[in-house]
ROFIPA-580489 format. One line per 10 residues: number of its first residue (from 1); for each residue x, y negated, z of N, C-alpha, C. Coordinates in steps of 0.2 Angstrom, whole numbers, plus 5000, padded with zeros to 4 digits. Atoms other than C-alpha are relative to their C-alpha. Example, Ala and Ser with C-alpha at 12.3 -4.5 7.8 and 13.67 -1.06 7.14 Angstrom:
residues 2
1	5004/5006/5000/5062/5022/5039/5004/4994/5000  4996/5006/4999/5068/5005/5036/4996/4995/5003
This chain:
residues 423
1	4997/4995/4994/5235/4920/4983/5000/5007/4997  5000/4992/5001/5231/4936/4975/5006/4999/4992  4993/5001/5004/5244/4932/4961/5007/5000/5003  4995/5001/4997/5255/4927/4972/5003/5007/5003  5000/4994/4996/5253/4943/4981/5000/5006/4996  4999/4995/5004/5254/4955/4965/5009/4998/4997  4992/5003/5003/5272/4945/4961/5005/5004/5005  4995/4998/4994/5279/4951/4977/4999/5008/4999  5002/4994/5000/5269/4968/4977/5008/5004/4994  4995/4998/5006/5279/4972/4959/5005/4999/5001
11	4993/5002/4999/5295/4964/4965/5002/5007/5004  4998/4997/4995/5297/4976/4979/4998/5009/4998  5004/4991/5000/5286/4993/4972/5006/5003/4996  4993/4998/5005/5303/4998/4961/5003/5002/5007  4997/4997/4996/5312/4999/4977/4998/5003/5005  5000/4996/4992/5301/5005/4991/5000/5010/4993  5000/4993/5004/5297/5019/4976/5007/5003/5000  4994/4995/5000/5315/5025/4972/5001/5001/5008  4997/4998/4991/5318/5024/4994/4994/5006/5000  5004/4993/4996/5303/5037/4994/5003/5005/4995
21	4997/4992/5001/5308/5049/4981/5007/5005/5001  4991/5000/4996/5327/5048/4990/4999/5005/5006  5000/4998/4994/5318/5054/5006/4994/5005/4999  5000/4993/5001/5309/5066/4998/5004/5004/4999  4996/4995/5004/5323/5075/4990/5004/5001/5006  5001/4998/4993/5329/5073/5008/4998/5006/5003  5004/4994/4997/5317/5082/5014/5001/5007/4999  4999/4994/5004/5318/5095/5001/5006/5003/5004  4993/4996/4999/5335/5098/5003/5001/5002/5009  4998/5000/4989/5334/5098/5025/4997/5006/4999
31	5005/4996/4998/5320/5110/5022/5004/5008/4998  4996/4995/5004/5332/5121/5008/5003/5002/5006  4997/4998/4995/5345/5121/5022/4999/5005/5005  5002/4996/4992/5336/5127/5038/4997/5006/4999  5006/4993/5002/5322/5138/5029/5007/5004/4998  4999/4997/5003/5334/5145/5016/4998/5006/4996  5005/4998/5004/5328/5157/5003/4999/4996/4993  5000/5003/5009/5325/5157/4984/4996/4996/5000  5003/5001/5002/5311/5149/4985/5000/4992/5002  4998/5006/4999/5315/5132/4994/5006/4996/4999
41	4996/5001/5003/5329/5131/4987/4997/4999/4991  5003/5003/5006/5319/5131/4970/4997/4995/5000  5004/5004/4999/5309/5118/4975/5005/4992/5001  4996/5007/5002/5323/5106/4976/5004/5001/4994  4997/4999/5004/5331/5112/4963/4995/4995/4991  5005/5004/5003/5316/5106/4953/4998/4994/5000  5001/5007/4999/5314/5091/4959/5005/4995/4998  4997/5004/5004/5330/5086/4954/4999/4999/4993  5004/5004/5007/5325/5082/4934/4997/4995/5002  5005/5005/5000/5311/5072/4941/5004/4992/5004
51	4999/5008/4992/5321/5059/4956/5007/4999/4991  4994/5005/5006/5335/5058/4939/4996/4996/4995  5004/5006/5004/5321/5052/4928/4998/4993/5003  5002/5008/4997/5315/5041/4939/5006/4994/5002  4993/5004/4999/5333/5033/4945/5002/4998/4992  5002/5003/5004/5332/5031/4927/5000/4996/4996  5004/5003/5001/5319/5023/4923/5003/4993/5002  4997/5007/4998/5326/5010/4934/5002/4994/4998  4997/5004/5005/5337/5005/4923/5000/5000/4994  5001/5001/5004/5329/5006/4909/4999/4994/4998
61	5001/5009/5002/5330/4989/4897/4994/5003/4996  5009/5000/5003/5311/4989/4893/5002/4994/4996  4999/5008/5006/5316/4971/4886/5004/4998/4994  4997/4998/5008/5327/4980/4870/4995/5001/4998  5003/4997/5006/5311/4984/4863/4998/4993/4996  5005/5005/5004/5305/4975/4850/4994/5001/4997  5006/5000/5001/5289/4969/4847/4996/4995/4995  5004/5004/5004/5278/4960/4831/4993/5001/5002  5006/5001/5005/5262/4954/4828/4999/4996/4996  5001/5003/5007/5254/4952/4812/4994/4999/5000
71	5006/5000/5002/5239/4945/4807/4999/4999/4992  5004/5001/5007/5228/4944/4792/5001/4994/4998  5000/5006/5001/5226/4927/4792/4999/4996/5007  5002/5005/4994/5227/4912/4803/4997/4994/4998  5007/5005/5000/5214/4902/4795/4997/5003/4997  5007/4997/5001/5197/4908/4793/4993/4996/5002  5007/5003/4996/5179/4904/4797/4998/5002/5003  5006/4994/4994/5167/4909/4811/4997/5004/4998  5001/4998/5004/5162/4922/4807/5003/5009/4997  4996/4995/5004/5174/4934/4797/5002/5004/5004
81	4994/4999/4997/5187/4945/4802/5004/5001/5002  4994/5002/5001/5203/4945/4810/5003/5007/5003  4998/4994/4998/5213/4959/4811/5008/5000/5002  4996/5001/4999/5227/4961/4821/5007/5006/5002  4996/4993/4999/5241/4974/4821/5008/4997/5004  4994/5000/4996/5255/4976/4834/5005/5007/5001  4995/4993/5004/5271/4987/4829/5004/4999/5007  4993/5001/4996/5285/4990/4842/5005/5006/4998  4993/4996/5001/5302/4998/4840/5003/5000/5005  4993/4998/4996/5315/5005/4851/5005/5003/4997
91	4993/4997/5003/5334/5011/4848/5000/5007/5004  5001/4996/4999/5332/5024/4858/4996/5002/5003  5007/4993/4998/5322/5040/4861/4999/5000/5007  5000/4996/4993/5322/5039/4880/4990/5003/5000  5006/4998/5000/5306/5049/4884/4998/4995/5005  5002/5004/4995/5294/5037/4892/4990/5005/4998  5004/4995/5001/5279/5050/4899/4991/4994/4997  5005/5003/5001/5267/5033/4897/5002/4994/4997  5000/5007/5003/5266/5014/4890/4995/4999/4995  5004/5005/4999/5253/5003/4891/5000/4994/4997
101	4998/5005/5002/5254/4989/4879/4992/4995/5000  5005/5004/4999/5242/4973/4882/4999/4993/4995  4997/5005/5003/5241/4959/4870/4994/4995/5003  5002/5003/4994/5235/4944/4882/4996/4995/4995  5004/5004/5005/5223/4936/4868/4993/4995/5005  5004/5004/4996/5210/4920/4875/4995/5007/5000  5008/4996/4998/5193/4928/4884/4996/4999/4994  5006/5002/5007/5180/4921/4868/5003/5008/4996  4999/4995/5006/5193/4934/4856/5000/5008/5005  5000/4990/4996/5194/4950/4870/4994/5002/4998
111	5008/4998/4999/5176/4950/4870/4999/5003/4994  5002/4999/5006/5175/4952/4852/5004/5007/4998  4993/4995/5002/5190/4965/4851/4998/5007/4999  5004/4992/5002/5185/4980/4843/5006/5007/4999  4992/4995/5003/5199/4996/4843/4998/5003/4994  4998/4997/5007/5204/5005/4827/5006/5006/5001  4995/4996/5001/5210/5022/4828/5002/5005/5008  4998/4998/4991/5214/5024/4846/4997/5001/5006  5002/4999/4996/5207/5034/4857/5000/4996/5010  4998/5006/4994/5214/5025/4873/5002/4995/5000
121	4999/5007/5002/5211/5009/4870/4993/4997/5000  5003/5004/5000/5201/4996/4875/5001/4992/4998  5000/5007/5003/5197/4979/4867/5009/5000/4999  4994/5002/5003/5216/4974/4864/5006/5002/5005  4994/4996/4996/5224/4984/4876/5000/5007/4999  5000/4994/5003/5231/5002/4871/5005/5005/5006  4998/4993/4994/5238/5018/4883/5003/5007/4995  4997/4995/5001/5251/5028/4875/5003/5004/5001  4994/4996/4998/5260/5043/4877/5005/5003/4994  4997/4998/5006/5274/5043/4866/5007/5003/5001
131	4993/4997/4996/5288/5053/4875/5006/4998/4994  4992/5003/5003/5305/5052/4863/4997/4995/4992  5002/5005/5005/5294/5041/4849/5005/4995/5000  4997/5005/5001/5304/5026/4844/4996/4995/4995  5005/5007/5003/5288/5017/4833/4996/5002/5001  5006/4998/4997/5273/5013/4841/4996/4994/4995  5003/5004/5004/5260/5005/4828/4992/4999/5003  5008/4999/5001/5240/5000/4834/4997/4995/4998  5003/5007/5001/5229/4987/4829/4994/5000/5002  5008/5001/4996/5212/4980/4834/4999/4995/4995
141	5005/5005/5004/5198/4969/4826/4994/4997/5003  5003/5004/4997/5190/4955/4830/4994/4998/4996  5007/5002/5007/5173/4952/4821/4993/5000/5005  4999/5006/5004/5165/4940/4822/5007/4996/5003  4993/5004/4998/5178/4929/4825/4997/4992/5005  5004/5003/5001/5171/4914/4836/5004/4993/4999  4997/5008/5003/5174/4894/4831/5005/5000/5006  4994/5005/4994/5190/4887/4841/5008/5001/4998  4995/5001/5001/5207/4883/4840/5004/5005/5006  4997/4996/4997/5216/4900/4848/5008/5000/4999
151	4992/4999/4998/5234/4901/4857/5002/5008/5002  4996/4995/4997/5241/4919/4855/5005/5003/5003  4993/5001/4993/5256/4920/4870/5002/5005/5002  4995/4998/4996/5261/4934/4876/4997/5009/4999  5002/4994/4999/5260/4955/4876/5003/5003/5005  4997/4995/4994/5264/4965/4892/5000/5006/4996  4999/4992/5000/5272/4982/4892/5001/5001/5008  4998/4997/4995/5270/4992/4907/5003/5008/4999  4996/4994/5001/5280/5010/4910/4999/5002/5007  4998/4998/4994/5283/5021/4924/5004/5006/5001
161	4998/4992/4999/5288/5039/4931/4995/5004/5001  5007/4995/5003/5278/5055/4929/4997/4998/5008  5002/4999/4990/5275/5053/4952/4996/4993/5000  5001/5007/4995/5272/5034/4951/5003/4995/5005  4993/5002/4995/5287/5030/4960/4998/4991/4999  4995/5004/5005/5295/5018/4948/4994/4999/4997  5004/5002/5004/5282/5006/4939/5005/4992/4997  4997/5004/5004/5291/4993/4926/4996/4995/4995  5002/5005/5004/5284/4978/4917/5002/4994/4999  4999/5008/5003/5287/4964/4905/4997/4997/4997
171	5005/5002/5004/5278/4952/4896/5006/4997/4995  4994/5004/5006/5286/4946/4880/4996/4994/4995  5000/5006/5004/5283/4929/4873/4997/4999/4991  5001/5001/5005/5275/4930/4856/4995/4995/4996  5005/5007/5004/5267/4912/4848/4996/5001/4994  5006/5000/5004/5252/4914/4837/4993/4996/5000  5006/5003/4998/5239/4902/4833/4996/5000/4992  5006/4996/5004/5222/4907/4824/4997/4991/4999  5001/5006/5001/5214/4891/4816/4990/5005/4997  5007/4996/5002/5193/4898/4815/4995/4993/5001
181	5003/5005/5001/5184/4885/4807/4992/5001/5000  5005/4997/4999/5166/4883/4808/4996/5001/4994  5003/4998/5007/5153/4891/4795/4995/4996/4999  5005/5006/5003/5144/4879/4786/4996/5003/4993  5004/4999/5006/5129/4881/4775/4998/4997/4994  4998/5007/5008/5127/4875/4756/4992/4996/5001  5006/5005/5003/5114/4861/4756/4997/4999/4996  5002/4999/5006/5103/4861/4742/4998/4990/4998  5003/5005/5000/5096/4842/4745/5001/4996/5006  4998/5003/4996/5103/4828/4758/4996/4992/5001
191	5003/5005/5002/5093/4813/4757/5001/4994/5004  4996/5005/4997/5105/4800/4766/4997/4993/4998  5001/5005/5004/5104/4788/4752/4992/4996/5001  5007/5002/5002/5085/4787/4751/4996/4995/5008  5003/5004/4993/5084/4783/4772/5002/4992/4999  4999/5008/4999/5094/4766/4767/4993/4995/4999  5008/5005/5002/5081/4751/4767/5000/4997/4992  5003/5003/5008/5073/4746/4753/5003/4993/4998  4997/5007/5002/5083/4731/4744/5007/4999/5003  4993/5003/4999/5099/4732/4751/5006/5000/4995
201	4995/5001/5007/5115/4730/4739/5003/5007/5001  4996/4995/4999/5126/4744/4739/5007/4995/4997  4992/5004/5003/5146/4737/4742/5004/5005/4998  4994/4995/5002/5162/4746/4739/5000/5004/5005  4999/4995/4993/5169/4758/4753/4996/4999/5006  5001/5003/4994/5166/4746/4766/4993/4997/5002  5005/5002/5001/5148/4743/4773/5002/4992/5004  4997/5005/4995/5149/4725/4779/4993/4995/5001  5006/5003/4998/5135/4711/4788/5004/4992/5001  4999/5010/5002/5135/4690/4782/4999/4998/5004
211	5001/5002/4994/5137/4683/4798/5000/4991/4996  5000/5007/5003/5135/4667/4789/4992/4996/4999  5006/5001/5003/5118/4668/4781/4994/5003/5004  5004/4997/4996/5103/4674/4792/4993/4999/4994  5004/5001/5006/5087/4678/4781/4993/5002/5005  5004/4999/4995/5076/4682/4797/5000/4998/5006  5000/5000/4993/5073/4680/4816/4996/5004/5003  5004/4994/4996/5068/4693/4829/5001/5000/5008  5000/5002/4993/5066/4693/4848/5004/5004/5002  4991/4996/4997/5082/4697/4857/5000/5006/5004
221	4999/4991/4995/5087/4714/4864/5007/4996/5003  4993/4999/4994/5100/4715/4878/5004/5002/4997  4993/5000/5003/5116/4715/4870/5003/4999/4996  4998/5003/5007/5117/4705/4857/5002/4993/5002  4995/5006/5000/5130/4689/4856/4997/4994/5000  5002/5003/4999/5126/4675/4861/5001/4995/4992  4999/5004/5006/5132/4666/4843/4994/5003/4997  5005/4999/5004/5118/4676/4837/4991/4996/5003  5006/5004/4997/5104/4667/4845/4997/4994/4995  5004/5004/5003/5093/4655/4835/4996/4995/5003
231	5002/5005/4995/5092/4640/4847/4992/4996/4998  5006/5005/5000/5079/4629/4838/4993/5006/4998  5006/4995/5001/5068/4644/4835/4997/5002/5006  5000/4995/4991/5069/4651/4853/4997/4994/5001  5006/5006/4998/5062/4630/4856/4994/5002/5000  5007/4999/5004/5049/4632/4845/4995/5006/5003  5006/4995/4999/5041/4648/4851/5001/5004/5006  5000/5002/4994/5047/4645/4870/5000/5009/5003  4997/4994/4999/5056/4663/4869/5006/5001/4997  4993/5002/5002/5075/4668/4866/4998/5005/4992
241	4998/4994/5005/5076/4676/4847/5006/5000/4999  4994/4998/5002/5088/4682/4838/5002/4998/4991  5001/5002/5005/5095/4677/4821/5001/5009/4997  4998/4996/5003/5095/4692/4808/5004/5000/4992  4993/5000/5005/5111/4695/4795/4999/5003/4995  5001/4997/5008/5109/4698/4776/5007/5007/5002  4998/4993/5002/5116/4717/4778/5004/5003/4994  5001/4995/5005/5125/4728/4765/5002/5005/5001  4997/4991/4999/5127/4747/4765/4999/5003/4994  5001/4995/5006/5132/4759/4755/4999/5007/5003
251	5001/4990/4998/5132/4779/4755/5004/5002/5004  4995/4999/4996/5146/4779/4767/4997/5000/5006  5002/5000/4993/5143/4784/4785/5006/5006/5003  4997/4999/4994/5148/4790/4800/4997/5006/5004  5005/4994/4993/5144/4806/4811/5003/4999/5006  5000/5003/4993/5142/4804/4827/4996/5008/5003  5002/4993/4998/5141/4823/4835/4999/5000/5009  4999/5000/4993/5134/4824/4854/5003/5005/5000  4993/4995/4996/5149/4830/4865/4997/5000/5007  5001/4999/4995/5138/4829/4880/4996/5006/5004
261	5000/4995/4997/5137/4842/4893/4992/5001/5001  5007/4999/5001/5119/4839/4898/4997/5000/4996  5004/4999/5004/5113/4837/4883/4997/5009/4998  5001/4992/5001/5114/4857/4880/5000/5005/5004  5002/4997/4996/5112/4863/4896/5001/5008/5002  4995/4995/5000/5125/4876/4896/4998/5005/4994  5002/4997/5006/5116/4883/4878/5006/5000/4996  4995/5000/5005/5132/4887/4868/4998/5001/4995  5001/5000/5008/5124/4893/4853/4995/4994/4997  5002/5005/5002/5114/4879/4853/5005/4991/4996
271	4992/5004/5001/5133/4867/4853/5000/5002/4993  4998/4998/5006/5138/4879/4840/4995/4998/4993  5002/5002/5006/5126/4877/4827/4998/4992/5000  4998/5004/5000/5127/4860/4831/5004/4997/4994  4994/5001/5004/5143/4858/4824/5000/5004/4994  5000/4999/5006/5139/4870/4810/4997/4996/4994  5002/5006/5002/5126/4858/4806/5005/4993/4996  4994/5006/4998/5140/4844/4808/5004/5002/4992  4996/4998/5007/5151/4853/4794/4993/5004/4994  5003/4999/5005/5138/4859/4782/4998/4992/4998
281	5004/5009/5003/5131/4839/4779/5010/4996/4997  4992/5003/5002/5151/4837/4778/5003/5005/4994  4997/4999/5007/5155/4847/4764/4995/5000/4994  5006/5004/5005/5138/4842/4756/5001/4994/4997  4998/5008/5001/5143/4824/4757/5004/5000/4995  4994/5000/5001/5161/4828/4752/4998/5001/4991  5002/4996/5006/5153/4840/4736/4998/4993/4995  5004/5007/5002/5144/4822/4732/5004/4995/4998  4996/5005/4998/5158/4811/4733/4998/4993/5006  5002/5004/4996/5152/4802/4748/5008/5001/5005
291	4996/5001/4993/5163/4794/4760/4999/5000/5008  5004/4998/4994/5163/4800/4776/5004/5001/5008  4996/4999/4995/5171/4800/4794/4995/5003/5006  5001/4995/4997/5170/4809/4810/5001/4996/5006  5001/5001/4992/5166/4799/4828/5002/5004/5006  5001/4995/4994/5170/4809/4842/5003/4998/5006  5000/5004/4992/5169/4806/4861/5007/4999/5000  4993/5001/4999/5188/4808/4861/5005/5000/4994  4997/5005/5004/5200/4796/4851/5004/5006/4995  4994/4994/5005/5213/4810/4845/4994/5005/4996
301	5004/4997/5004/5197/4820/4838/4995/4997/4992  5006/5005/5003/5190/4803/4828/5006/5000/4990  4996/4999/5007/5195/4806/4808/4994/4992/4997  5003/5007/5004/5192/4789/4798/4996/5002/4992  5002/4999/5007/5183/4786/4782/5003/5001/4994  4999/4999/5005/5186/4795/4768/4999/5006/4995  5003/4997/5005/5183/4807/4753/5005/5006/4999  4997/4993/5003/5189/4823/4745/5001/5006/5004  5003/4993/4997/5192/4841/4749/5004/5000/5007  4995/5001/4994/5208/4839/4760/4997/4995/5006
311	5001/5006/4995/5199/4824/4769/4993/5007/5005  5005/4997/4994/5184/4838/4775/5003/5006/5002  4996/4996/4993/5196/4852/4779/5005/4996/5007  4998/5004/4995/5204/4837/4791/4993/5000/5005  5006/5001/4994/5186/4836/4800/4998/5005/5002  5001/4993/4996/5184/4856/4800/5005/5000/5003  4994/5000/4994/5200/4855/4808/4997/4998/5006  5004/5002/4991/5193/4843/4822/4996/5004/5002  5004/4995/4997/5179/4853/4822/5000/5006/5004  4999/4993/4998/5186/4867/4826/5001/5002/5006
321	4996/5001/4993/5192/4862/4842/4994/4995/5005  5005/5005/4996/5178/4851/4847/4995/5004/5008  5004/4999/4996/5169/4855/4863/4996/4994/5003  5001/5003/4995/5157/4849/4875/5002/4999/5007  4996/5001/4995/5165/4838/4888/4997/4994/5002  5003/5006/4996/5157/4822/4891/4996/5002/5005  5003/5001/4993/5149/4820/4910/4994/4998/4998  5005/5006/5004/5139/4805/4904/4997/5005/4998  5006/4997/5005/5123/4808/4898/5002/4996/4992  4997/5004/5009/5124/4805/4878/4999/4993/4998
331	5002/5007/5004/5114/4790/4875/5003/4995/5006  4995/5004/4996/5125/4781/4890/5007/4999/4995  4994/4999/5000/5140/4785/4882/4998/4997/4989  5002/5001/5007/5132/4782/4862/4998/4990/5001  5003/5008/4999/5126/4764/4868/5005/4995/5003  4991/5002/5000/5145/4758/4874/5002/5000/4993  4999/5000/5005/5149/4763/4858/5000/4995/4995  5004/5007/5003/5138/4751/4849/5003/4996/5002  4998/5007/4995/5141/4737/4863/5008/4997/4999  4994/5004/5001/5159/4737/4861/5003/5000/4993
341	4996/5002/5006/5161/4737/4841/5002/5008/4997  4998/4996/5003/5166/4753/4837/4996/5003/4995  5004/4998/5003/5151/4759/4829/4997/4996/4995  5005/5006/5002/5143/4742/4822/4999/4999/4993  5001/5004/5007/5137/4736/4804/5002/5009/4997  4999/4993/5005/5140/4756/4798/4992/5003/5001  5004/4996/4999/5129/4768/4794/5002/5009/5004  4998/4995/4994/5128/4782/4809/4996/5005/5000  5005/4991/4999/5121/4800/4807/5003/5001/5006  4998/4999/4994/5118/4804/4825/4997/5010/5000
351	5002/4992/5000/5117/4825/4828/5000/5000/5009  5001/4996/4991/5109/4828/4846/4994/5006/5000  5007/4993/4999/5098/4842/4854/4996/4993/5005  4999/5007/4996/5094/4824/4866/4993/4998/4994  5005/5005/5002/5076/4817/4861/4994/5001/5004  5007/5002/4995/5064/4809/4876/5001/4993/5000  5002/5007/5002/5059/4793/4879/5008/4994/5002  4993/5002/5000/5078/4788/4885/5002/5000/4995  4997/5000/5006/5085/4794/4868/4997/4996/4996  5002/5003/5006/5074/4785/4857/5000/4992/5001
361	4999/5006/4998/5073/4768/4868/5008/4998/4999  4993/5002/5004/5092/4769/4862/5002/5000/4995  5000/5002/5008/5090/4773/4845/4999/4993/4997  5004/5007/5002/5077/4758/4843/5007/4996/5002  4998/5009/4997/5090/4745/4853/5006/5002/4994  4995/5000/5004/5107/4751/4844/4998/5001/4992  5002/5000/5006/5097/4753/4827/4999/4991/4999  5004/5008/5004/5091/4733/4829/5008/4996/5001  4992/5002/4997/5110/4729/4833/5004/5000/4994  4995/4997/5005/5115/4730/4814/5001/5004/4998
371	4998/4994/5001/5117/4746/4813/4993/5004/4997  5008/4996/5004/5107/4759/4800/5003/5006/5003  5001/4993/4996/5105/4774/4810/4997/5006/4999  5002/4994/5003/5100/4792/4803/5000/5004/5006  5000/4996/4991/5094/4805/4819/4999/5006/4996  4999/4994/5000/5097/4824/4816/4996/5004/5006  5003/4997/4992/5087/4833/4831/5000/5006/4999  5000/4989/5001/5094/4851/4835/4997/5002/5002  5003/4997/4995/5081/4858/4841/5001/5007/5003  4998/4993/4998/5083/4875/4853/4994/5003/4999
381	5004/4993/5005/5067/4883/4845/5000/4999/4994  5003/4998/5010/5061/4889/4830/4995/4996/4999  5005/5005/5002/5047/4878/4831/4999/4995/5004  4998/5006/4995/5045/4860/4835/4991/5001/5005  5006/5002/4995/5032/4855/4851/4998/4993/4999  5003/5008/5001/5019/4841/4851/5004/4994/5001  4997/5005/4994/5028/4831/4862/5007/4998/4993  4994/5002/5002/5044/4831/4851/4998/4998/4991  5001/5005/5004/5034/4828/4836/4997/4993/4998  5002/5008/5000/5026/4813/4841/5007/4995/5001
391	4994/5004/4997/5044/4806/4848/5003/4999/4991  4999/5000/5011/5048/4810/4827/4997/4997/4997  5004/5004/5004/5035/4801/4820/5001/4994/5004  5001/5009/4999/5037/4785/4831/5007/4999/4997  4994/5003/5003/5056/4785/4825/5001/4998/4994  5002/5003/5010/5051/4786/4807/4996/4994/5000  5003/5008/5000/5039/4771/4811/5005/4997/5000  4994/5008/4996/5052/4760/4820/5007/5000/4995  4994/5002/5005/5063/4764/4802/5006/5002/5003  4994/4995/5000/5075/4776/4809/4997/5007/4999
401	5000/4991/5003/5076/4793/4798/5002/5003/5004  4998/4998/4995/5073/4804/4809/4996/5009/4996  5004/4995/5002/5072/4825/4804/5003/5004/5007  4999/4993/4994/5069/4841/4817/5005/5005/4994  4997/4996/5002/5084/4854/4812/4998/5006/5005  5003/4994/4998/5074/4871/4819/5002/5005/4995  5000/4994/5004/5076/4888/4816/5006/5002/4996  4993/4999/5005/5094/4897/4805/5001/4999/4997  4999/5002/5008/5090/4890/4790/4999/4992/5000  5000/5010/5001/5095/4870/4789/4997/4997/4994
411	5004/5002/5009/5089/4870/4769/4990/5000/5002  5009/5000/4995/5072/4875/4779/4998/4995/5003  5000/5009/4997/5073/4860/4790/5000/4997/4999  5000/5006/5000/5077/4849/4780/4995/4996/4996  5005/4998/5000/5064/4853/4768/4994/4998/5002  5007/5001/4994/5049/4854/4780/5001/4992/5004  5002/5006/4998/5057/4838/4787/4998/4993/4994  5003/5002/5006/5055/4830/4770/4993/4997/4998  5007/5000/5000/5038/4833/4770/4997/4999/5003  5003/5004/4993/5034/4828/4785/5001/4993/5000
421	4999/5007/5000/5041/4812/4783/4994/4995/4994  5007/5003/5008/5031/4809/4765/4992/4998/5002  5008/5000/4999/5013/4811/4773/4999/4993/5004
């Protein structure tokens, strides 16, 4: 409604203004007439300049001017930053007593937007008085710069007359898209490899499970196949089990980044370093030659397995854009996952801030599902609590690698979680 109501406002403020300074100058001149004398006769005399500026302005084409922006770059990290200069040109000198250029950049980069140079000027919007100028140059700086995939669309120019009559404005259409990838920290030690179980083979690419040869039995969890049952065993010990499948896994896995809303509880920096988490183990991996792929709650963000440098600026790409949007709670939406195959027989690095007695009753069920399971826990302190180190040390019991990621330094984490696992 109030958009609505400024479209109309600015449609009609051009005409009710020239009808007012018409019925000033009116006035002036009735006033010239009747009084008579030098002196009110100066008075309209002067006011003619102002009512021909404004009549003008009118028909000024504000939409011959031309207008660039340049950036520094449009791929970067979080982080850096981006500087961004906006030039306009006119053909001619008409004096314009003001102009107001605004470059219409998302909310996350205004915030950040620092001026350079320009006394009036705030964040990415500037207030000029360039009477017969014909090049108007300013720029602004953005630092830090924050993760995400930014659309730059559009710059208003507003004008007017010295009274306020006559107010003029365009926006002009300019496409710019900033690609701000997130900051990842160098890994000193990753120790993937070491959580696989003791005695399994390592295969080629592809981890795979010998649904043919079973080398054990176990008592059935909810969502397991009924082919996988062990009829004469379940007789024998007058309970259902389960057969268990000669495994193999290699160094290959899978991340699995929580995208759920509850989980972070509207803590953004706790998301972000998340996902900086997410990309630091992904250019670790990549440095290693591990292969690696990128799960994410929605399809068009899900990068398949594989290797090299191009393959992890493909998942800082995802990354870059990734938010929290799942509803669901994560281990709701993590345990579909499993159940219907998507996940199954890989090796699955899970990254959540998500560890109470729901998250771990679904690590254990999708962990005994086939699947080798690695847990990452973001925590939002610097230091871990009781309660979340006992829930870590049963996960380590029950044979899912489980480390606390606390504190700004991950090498720190990972570390201390190292050590905590060895005792």
């Amino acid at each position: 409604m109030k958009r609505l109501t400024w479209k109309l406002g600015s449609k009609y403020k051009t005409l009710l203004g020239l009808t007012g300074i018409m019925i000033l100058l009116g006035l002036l001149f009735s006033y010239a007439m009747f009084q008579g004398g030098f002196v009110s006769w100066f008075l309209f005399y002067s006011m003619l300049p102002f009512v021909a500026y404004t009549i003008t302005m009118v028909f000024y084409p504000l939409h011959k001017i031309e207008i660039t922006r340049t950036l520094n770059k449009d791929l970067m990290m979080a982080g850096e930053e981006l500087v961004v200069t906006i030039e306009l040109k006119r053909k001619t000198p008409f004096p314009l007593f003001y102009l107001i250029i605004h470059d219409e950049i998302p909310a996350p980069l205004y915030n950040e937007a620092l001026h350079d140079g320009e006394e009036d000027q705030i964040h990415s919007r500037v207030l000029f008085f360039p009477l017969f100028k014909k090049k108007l140059v300013y720029l602004y700086r953005i630092k830090p710069v924050p993760r995400g995939i930014f659309e730059l669309n559009s710059i208003s120019l507003r004008t007017g007359d010295v009274f306020g009559f006559v107010q003029k404005e365009i926006k002009v259409h300019l496409s710019d898209r900033v690609f701000i990838y997130p900051r990842y920290q160098e890994i000193e030690h990753l120790e993937i490899d070491r959580h696989l179980q003791n005695g399994v083979q390592k295969s080629g690419r592809n981890s795979m499970t010998d649904y043919t040869s079973s080398v054990s039995v176990r008592d059935y969890v909810q969502g397991d196949r009924l082919s996988w049952l062990h009829w004469k065993a379940s007789a024998r010990s007058n309970k259902l089990v389960t057969k268990v499948f000669e495994h193999q896994r290699n160094n290959d896995y899978v991340i699995v980044l929580d995208q759920s809303v509850p989980s972070y509880k509207n803590n953004d920096s706790l998301f972000e370093k998340a996902v900086s988490f997410t990309a630091s183990i992904t250019h670790y991996s990549v440095q290693k030659g591990a292969s690696l792929g990128l799960h994410s709650s929605r399809s068009k963000q899900r990068v398949p397995m594989n290797t090299g440098t191009d393959h992890e600026w493909r998942i800082f790409h995802e990354l870059a854009g990734i938010q929290p949007h799942l509803v669901e709670p994560f281990y709701e939406w993590l345990r579909r996952e499993f159940k219907d195959g998507r996940l199954e027989s890989r090796t699955v690095v899970v990254i959540s801030p998500l560890l109470d007695d729901v998250m771990m009753k679904t690590l254990e069920l999708v962990s005994a599902r086939q699947a080798n399971v690695i847990f990452f826990y973001m925590s939002p302190n610097d230091r871990l609590h009781p309660q979340e180190l006992t829930y870590i040390h049963r996960l380590n019991n029950g044979l899912i690698p489980t480390t606390a990621i606390y504190g700004p330094y991950f090498n720190e984490a990972l570390k201390a979680g190292a050590n905590r696992a060895s005792i």
